[in-house]
C-alpha positions in Angstrom: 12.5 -92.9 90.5 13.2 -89.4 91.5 10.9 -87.2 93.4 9.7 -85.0 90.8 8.5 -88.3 88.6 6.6 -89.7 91.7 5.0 -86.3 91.7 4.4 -86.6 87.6 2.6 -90.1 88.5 0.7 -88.9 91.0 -0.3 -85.7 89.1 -1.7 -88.5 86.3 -3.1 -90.5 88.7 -5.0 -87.8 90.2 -6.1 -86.6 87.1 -7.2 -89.9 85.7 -9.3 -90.1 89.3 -11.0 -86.9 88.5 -12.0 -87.9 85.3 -13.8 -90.9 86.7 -15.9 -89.7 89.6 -16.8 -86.6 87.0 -18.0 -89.8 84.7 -19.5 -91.3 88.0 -21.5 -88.4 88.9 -22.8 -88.3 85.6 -24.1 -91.9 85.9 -25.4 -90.9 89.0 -27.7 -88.3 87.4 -29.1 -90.2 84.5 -30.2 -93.1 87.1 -31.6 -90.3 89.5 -33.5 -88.6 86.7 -34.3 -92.5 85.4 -35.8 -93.8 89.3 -37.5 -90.1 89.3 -39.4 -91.3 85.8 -40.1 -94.9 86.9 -41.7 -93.7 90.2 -43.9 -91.2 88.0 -44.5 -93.8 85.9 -45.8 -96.5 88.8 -47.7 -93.9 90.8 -49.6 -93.1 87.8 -49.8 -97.0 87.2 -51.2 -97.2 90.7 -53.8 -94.2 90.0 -55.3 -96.3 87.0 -55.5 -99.1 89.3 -57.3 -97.7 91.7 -60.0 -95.9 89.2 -60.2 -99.4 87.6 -60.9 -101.0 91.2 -63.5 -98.4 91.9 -65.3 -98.9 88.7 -65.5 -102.5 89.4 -66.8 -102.2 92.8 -69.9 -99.9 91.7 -70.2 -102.7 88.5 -71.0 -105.1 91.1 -73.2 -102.8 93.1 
C-alpha cells in the first residue's frame, strides 16, 4: 500500500468519522430538547400535586 492510498483511507475514514459525531450531536439535541420537556412536564405534574394536597388538607379542616 503506497503512501498516497493510506492517506486516501484515512481521508475516508475521517470523513466517515465526521459524519457520525455530526449524527451524534444531533441525537444529543433531540434527547436534550426531550429531558427539557419531561422535566416541564413533571414539575407541572408536581404543581397539580401539590394544589391537590392542599385542597385535601382544608377538606379535612
Amino acid at each position: 500500500m503506497t503512501i498516497a492510498e493510506r492517506i486516501a483511507k484515512l481521508v475516508e475514514r475521517h470523513e466517515a468519522l465526521t459524519q457520525m459525531v455530526e449524527l451524534l450531536a444531533g441525537d444529543l439535541r433531540e434527547l436534550q430538547g426531550l429531558v427539557t420537556d419531561i422535566a416541564e412536564g413533571t414539575a407541572r405534574l408536581l404543581r397539580v400535586a401539590e394544589l391537590h394536597e392542599q385542597r385535601i388538607t382544608r377538606l379535612e379542616e
